[in-house]
C-alpha positions in Angstrom: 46.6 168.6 126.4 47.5 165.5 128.4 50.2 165.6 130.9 53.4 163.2 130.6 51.9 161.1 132.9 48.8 160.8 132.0 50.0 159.5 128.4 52.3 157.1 130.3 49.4 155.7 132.2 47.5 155.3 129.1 50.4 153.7 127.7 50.4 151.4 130.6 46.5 151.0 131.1 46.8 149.4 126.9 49.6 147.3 127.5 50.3 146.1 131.0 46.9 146.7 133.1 44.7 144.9 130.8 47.0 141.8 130.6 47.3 141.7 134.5 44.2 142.8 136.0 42.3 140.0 138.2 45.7 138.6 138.9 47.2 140.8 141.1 44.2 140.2 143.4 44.0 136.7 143.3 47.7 136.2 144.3 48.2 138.8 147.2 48.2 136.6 150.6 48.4 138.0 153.9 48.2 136.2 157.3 46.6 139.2 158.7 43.4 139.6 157.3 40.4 141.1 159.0 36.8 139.0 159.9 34.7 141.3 157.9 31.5 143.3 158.3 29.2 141.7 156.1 26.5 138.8 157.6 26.2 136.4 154.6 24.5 133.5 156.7 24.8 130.6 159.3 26.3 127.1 159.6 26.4 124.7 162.0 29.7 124.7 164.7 32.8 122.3 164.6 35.3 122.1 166.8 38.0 124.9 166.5 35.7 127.8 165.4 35.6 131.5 167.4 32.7 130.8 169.9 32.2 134.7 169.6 30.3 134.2 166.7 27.8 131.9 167.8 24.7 133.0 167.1 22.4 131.9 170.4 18.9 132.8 169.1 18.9 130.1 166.8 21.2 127.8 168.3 18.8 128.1 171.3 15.8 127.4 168.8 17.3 124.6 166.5 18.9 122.6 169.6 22.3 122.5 167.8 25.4 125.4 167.8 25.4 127.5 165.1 27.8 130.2 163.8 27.2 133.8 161.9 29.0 133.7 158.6 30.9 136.9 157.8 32.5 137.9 154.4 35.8 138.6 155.1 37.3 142.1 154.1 39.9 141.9 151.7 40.2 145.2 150.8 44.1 146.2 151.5 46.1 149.7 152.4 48.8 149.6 150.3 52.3 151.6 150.5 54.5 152.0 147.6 58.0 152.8 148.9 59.7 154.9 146.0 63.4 154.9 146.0 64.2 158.7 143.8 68.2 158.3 145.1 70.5 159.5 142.2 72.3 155.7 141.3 68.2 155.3 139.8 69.1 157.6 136.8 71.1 154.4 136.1 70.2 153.3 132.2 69.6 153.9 128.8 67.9 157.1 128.0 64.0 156.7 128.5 64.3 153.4 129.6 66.8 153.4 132.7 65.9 152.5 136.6 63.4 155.9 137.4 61.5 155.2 134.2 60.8 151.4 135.0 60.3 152.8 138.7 57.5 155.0 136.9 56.2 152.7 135.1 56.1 150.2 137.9 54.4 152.6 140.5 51.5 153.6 138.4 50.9 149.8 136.9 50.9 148.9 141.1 48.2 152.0 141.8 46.2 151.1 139.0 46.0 147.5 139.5 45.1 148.0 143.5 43.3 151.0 142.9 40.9 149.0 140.7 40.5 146.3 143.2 38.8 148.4 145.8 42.2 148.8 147.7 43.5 151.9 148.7 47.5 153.1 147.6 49.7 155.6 149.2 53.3 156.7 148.4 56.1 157.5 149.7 58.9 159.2 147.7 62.4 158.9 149.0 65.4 161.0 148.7 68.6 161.3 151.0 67.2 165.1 153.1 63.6 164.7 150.6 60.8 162.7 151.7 57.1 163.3 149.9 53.9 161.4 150.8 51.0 161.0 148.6 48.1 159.9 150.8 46.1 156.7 150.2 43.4 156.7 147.5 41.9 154.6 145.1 40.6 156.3 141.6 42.7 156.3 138.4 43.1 160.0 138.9 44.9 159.2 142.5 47.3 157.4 140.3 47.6 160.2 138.3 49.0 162.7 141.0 51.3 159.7 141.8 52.7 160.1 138.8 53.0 163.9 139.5 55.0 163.6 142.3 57.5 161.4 140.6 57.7 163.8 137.6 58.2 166.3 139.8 61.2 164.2 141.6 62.6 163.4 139.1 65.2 166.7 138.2 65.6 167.4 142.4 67.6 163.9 143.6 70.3 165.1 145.6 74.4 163.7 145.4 74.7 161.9 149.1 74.5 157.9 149.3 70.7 157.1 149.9 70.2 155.4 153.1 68.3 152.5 153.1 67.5 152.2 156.4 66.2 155.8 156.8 63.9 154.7 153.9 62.6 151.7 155.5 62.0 153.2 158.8 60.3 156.0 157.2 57.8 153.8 155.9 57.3 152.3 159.1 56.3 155.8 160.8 53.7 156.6 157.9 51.8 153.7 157.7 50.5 153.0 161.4 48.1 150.6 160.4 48.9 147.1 159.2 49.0 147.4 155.3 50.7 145.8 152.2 54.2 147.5 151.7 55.9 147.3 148.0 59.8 149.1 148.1 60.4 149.9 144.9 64.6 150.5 144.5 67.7 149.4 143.5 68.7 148.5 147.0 72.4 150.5 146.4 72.8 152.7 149.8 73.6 152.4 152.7 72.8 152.3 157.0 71.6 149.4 158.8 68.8 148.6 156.4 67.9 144.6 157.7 67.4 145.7 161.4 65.2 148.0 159.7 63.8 146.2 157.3 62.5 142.7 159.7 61.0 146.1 161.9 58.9 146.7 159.3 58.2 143.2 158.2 57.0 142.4 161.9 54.1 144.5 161.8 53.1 144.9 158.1 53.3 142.4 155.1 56.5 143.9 152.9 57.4 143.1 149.4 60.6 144.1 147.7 60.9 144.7 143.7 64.3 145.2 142.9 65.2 147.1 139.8 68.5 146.2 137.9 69.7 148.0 134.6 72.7 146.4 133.0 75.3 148.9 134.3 75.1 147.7 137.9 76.4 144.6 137.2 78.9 144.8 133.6 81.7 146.4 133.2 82.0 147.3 129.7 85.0 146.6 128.0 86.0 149.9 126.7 89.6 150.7 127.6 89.9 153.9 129.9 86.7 155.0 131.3 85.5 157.6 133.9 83.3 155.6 136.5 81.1 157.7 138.3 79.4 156.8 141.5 75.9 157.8 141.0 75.5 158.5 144.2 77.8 160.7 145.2 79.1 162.1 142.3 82.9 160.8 142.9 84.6 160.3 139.8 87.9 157.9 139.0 89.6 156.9 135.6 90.2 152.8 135.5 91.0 150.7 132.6 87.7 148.9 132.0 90.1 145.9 129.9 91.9 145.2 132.8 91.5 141.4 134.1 92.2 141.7 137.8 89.8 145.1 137.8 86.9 142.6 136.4 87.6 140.0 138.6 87.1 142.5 141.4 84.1 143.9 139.9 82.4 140.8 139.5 83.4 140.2 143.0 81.8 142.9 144.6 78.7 142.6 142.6 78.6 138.9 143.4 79.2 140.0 147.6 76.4 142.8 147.3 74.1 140.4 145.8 74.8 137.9 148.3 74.4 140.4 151.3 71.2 141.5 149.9 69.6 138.2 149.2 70.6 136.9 152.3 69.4 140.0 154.6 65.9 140.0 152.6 65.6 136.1 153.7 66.2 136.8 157.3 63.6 139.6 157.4 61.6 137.1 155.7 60.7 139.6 152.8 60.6 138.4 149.1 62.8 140.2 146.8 62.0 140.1 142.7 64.7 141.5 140.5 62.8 143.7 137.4 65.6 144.4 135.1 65.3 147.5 133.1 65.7 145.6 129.6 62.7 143.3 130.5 58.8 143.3 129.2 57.1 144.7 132.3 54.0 142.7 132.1 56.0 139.7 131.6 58.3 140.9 134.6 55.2 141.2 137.0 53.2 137.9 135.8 56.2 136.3 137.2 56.3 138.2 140.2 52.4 137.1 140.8 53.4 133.4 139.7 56.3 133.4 142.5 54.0 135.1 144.9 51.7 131.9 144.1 54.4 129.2 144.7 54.9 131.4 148.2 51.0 130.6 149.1 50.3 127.6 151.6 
């Protein structure tokens, strides 16, 4: 009988992997990319190339500089940073910020996976921390999706800290590699001093995932508001005009600080809200990453 998430991947593989595969590929960029093991050929020198790769055999025997062609390796170590904190129970029932999280970490392992690239992951609670080493095959997606299953009913009640996260990522992978953080980005510590480390030696991409509730307060009357969390618990009157004005305040601020500390770190941040189509979600994601490209 097949596992939860194998069935989710299947899910996945019918509706969101077919639609994006090839794409992913062509739209990662990285400014670090190695030279290459392959000899494909010569050509002749111009000014500018590495003269460690002229080849002087036959630039001794044809009079004229030439240079061995290499294909260049493309083939990337990725991390996927996994955010398990308790606010990412946030959301509808089957459908709220872990699911989407899910859902998003196996499409990601799939899609690299397929491309020759290898995935790790790290899983991130305040006091928890789980690695999945790097691999490539469908079935190394698979335990992926284990380990989050397996997260998923252990997230403890502190406030995540984000900068613990980051600069746990930063001690796993040692070698420069493609970092995704997959989160809601509600926590706390010194996460941009954290976050530019990381983006100084590896290439560092944040998907943000937003359900509904972290930004509207519904008009209910009295309600018990819960810090996810923490657990911490306070009655407020929901229909109360100065108590919206505040709450849109603060989410407006947090937005702001967040934005604004990804752009100094020089880290692209694209919000995946819980309500949208995922494939739809991460075409744009590829189609932004495109506009990014020189």
């Amino acid at each position: 009988m097949a596992t939860a998430p194998e069935r989710l991947l299947l899910r996945l593989e019918w509706k969101v992997v077919r639609r994006l595969d090839g794409r992913l590929q062509g739209a990662h960029r990285t400014a670090h990319r190695g030279s290459g093991i392959d000899f494909t050929g010569l050509r002749p020198y111009s000014d500018g190339d590495d003269a460690r790769h002229i080849d002087w055999n036959v630039t001794a025997r044809l009079d004229e500089p030439h240079l061995r062609v290499f294909t260049e390796d493309r083939e990337l170590t990725v991390w996927l940073v996994l955010d398990r904190s308790a606010s990412m129970a946030a959301g509808r029932p089957g459908r709220g910020k872990h699911d989407v999280l899910a859902e998003l970490a196996l499409v990601l392992a799939r899609l690299f996976g397929r491309g020759g690239n290898r995935v790790g992951a790290l899983l991130f609670d305040s006091g928890m921390l789980r690695v999945v080493p790097p691999g490539t095959s469908r079935r190394h997606a698979l335990r992926i999706g284990a380990e989050l299953e397996r997260t998923a009913e252990t997230r403890g009640g502190t406030t995540t800290d984000l900068a613990e996260m980051l600069d746990a990522a930063g001690r796993l992978a040692r070698r420069r590699a493609l970092i995704v953080v997959l989160s809601d980005f509600i926590g706390d510590g010194d996460w941009e001093r954290s976050l530019q480390r990381l983006a100084r030696r590896h290439e560092v991409v944040a998907l943000r995932i937003v359900d509904t509730a972290d930004d509207v307060l519904p008009e209910a009357g009295l309600i018990v508001v819960e810090d996810a969390e923490t657990g911490e618990q306070l009655v407020v009157d929901s229909a109360d005009p100065l108590l919206r004005v505040r709450f849109r305040a603060a989410v407006d601020a947090r937005d702001a600080r967040l934005a604004a500390g990804m752009r100094r770190a020089g880290v692209p941040v694209h919000r995946i809200d819980t309500d949208r189509d995922l494939a739809e979600a991460l075409v744009e994601v590829v189609a932004r990453t495109r506009d990014r490209s020189p």
